[in-house]
C-alpha positions as CSV (number, residue, x, y, z in Angstrom):
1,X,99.8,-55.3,69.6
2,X,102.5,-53.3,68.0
3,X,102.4,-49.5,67.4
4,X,102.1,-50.1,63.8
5,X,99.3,-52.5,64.4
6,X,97.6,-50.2,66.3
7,X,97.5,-47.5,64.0
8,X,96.3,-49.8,61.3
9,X,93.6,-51.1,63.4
10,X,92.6,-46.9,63.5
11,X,91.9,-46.9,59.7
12,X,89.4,-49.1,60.3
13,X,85.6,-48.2,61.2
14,X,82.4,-49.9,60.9
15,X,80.0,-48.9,58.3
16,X,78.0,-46.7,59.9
17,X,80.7,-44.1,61.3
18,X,81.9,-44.4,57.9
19,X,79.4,-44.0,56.0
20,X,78.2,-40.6,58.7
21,X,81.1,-38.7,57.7
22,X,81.8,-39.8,53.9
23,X,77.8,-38.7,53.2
24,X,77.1,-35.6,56.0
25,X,80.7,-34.5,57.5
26,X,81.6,-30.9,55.9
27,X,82.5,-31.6,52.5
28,X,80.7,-35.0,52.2
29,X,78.8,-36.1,49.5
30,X,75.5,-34.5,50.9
31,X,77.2,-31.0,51.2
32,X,77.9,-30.7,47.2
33,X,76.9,-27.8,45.6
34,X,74.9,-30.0,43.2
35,X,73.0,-31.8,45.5
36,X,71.4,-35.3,44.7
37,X,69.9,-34.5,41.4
38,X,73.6,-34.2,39.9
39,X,74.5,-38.1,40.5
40,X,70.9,-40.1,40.6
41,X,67.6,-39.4,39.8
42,X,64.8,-40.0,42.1
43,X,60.9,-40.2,41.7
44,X,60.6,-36.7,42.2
45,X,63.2,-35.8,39.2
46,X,61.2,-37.9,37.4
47,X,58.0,-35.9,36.6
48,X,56.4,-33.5,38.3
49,X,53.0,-36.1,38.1
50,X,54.9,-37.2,41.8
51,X,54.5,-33.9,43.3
52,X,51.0,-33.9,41.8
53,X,50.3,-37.2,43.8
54,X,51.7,-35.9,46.8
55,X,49.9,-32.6,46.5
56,X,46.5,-34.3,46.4
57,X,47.6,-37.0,49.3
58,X,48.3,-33.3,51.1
59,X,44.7,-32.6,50.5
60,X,43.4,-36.1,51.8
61,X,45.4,-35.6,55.1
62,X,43.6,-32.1,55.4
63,X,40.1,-33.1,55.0
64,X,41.1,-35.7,57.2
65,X,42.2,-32.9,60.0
66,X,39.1,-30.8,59.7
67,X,40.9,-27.8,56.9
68,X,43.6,-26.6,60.1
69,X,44.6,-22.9,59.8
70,X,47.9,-24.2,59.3
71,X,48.6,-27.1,57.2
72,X,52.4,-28.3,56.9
73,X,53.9,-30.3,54.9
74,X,57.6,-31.6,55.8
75,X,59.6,-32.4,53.3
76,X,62.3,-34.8,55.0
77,X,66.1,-35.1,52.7
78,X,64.4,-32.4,50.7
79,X,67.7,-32.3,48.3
80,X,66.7,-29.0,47.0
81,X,63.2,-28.3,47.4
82,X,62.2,-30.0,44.2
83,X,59.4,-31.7,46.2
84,X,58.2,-28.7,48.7
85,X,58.4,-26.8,45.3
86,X,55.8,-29.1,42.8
87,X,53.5,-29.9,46.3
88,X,53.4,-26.1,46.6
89,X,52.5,-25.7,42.7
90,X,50.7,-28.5,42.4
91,X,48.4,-27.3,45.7
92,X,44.4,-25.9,45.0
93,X,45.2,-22.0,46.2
94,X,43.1,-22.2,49.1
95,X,45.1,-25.0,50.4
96,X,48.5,-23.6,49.6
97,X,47.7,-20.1,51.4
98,X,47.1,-22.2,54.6
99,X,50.3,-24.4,53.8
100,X,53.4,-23.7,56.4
101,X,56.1,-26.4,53.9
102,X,59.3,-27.1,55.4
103,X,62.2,-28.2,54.0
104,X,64.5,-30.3,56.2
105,X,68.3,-31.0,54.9
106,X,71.7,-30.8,56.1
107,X,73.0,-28.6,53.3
108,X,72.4,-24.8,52.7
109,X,69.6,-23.3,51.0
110,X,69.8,-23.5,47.6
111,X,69.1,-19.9,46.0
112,X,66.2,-19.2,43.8
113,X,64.1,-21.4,46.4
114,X,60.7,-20.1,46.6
115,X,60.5,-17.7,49.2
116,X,57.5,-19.9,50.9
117,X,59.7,-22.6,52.2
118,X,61.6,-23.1,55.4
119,X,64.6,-24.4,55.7
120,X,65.4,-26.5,58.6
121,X,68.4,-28.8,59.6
122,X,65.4,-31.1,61.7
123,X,62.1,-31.6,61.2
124,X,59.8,-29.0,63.5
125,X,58.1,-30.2,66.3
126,X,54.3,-30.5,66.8
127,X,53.5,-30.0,62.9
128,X,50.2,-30.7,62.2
129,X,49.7,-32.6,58.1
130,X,52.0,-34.4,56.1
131,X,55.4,-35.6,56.7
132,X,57.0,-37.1,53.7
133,X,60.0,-38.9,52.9
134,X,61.4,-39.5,49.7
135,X,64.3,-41.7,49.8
136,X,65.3,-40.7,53.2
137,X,65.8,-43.5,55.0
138,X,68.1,-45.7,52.6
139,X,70.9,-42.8,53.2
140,X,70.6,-42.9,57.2
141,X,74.2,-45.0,57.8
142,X,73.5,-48.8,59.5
143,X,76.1,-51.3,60.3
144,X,76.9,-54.2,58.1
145,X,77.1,-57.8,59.5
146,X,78.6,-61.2,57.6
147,X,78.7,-64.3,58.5
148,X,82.3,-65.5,59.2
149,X,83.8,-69.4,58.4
150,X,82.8,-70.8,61.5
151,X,79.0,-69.6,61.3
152,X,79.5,-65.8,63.6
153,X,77.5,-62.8,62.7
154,X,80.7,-60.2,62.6
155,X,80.4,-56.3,61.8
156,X,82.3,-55.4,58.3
157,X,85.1,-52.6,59.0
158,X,85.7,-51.0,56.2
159,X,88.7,-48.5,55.3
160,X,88.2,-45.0,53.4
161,X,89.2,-46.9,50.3
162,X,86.8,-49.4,50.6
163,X,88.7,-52.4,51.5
164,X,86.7,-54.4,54.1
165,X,87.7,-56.7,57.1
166,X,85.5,-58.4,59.5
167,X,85.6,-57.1,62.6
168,X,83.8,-58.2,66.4
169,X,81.0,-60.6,66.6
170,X,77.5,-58.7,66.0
171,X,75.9,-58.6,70.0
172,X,73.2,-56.6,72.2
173,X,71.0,-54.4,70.7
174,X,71.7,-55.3,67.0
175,X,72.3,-58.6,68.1
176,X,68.8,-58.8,68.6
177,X,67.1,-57.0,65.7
178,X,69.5,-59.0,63.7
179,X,67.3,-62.1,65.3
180,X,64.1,-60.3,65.2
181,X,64.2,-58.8,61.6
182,X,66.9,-60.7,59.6
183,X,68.1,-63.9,60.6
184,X,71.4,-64.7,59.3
185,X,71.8,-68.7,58.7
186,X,75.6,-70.0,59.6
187,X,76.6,-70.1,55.7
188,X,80.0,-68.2,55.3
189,X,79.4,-64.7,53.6
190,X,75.9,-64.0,54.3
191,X,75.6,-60.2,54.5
192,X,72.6,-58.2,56.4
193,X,72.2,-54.2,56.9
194,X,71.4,-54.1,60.3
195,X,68.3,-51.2,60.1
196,X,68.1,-50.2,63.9
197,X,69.1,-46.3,63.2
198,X,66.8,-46.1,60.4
199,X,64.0,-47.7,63.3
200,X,64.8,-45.3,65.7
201,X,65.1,-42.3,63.0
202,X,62.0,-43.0,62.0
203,X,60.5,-43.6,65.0
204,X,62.2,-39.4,65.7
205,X,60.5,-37.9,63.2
206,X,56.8,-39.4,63.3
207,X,57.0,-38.3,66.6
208,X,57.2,-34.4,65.4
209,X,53.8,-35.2,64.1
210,X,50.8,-33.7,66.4
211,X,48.4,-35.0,64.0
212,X,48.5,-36.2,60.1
213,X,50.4,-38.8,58.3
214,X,53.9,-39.5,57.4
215,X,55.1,-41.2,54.8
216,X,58.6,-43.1,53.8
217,X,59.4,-43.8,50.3
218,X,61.9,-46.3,49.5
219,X,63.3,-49.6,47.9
220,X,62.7,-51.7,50.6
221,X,62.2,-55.6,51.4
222,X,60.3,-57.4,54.5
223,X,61.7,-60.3,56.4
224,X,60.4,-62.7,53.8
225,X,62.6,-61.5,50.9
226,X,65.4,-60.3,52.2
227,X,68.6,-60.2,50.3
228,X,71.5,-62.9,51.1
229,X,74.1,-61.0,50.5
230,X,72.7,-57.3,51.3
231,X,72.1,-54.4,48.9
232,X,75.0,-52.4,50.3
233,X,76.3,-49.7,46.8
234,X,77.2,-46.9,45.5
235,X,75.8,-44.8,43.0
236,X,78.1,-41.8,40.8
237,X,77.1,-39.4,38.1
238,X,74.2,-41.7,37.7
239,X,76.1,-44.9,37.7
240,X,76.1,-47.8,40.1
241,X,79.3,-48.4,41.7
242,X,81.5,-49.6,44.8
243,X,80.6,-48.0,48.1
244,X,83.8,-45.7,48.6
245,X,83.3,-44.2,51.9
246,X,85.8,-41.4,50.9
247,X,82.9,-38.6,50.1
248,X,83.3,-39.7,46.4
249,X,79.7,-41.2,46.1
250,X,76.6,-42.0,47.7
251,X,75.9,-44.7,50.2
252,X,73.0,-46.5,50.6
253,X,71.3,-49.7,50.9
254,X,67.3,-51.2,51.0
255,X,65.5,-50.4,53.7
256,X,63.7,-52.6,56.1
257,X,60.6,-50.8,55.8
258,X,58.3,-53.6,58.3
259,X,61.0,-53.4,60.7
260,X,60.6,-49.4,60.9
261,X,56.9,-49.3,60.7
262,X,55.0,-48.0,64.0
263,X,51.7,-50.1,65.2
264,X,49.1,-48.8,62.9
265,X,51.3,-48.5,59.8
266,X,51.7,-50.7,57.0
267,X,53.8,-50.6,53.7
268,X,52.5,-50.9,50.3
269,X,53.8,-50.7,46.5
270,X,54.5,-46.9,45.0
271,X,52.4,-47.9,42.2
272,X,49.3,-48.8,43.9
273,X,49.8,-45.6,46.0
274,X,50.7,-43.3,43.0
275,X,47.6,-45.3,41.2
276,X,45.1,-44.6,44.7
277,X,46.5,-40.7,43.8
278,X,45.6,-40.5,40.3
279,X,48.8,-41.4,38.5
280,X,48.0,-44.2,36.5
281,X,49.6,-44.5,33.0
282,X,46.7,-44.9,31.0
283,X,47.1,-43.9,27.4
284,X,45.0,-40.7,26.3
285,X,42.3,-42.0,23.3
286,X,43.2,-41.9,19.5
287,X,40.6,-39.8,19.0
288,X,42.4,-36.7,20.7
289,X,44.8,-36.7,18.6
290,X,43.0,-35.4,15.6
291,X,40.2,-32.9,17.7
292,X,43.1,-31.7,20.0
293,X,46.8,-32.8,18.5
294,X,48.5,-30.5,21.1
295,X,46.8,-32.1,24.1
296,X,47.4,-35.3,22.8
297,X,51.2,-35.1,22.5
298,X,50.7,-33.5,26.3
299,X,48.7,-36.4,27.9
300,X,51.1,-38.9,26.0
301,X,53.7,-37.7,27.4
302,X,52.3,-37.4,30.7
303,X,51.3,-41.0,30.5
304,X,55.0,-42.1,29.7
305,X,56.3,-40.6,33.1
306,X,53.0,-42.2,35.0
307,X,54.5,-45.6,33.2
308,X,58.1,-44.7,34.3
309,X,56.9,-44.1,38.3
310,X,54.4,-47.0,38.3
311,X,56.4,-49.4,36.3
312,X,57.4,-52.7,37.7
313,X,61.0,-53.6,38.2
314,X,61.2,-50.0,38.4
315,X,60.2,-47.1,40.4
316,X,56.9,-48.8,40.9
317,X,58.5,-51.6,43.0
318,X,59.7,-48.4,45.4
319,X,57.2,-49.1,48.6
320,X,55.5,-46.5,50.9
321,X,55.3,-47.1,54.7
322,X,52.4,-45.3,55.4
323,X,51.9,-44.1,59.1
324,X,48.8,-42.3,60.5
325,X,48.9,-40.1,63.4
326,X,45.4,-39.7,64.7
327,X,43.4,-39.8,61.8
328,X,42.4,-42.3,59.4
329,X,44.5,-44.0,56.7
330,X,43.8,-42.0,54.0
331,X,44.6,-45.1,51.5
332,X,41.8,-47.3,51.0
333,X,42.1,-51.2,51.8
């Protein structure tokens, strides 16, 4: 191998180291003084119905505890506190004066944030209540594998420009939870996100939990339905497009939500969780309209953002792994 060669071959990286620095090294995408909300919105942008939901499936998770002295809610990728922020409105008072809500995010504190809320590069350990993540896990960097001409799961190395090569055959560990969780047949191009970080991540920060519940929220697909080609993109100023890894956009990709599930957890639709938590998109009665037009227009309007978060091929196709920590699930069957 020539000099030259070998310099070439240094442009090259896998997705995941790629993907690490172009979203989380100083002056990545995640760093921006705009944070999130300026290139995608998520449920939480949406209406601040979600934080309603989440504020009561708070409330659950402390009757279920016994009403601690300290309640916390952990708010995991909290952008910019939107979420700690509703939950905290949205809370009954005697709940929110026993509420320690963390914020956990790699970027700095954004000003104005209400004084309440921590701000934490990791999630604390030994929290006792809810741990919730919105749209967490389908930014935590994973390799890419494709299937090569004669049948070989490869890793994809990608340059900062975006131009892709295949690189070493897939083997070990993500050899194996290619095999376990997303079996690639010999066709030529096949593409699978191989989700072991996001596993282990996971795994990481349920174990902060003493006692409670955490959630993940994210579009997701099980071993049944996953994608042939992958769902590896890029989203800009609130437009789809190619994964750059050059800090320009974000990165991200589905996440294999069964493969990151913990015994005793299981993953359900964001509209029959959002509907278990109130938020249902029914349509205030005509009659309002003339005894109280002002609350009318109000609960039309909230119903239109319920539709929005429940709706299918939408947010409502988001799922929930849900994951108890020595209580009940507080979701009903």
């Amino acid at each position: 191998m020539t000099a030259g060669t070998r310099d070439e071959w240094r442009e090259w990286r896998g997705w995941r180291a790629a993907a690490q620095d172009a979203l989380y090294a100083p002056g990545g995408f995640y760093r921006r003084v705009e944070g999130p909300a300026g290139h995608f919105r998520t449920s939480v942008h949406v209406s601040p119905l979600f934080a309603g939901a989440v504020a009561r499936l708070l409330c659950r998770v402390d009757e279920a505890l016994g009403r601690p002295a300290v309640l916390d809610f952990v708010d995991m990728a909290a952008g910019r506190g939107e979420l700690a922020g509703g939950v905290l409105a949205a809370l009954p008072a005697d709940v929110a004066a026993r509420t320690r809500a963390c914020a956990v995010e790699i970027a700095e504190r954004p000003p104005g944030l209400d004084h309440r809320i921590e701000w934490l590069p990791a999630p604390p350990e030994g929290t006792t209540g809810l741990l919730f993540a919105n749209e967490w896990l389908d930014n935590v960097p994973v390799e890419v594998a494709e299937v090569d001409a004669a049948g070989v799961a490869r890793r994809v190395l990608v340059r900062e420009d975006g131009t892709e090569r295949l690189g070493e055959p897939v083997d070990g560990a993500q050899a194996r939870w290619l095999q376990r969780w997303w079996p690639l047949p010999g066709a030529e191009g096949l593409r699978a996100e191989i989700g072991l970080p996001r596993d282990e991540a996971w795994a990481a920060a349920v174990a902060t939990l003493r006692r409670g519940l955490a959630v993940a929220v994210d579009y997701a697909h099980t071993v049944d339905t996953r994608p042939p080609f992958g769902t590896l993109t890029g989203f800009r100023e609130g437009r789809e497009t190619t994964p750059v890894p050059d800090g320009s956009c974000d990165i991200t990709a589905h996440v294999a939500l069964d493969a990151c599930a913990l015994p005793g957890g299981r993953v359900l639709p964001q509209r029959e969780a959002l509907r278990t938590l109130g938020v249902t998109g029914a349509r205030p009665p005509l009659t309002l309209a003339s005894t109280d037009p002002a609350a009318y227009v109000r609960a039309l309007a909230s119903a239109g953002a319920s539709a929005e978060l429940t709706a299918a091929g939408g947010l409502g196709d988001f799922c929930w792994l849900v994951q108890p920590a020595g209580i009940a699930d507080p979701f009903p069957e």
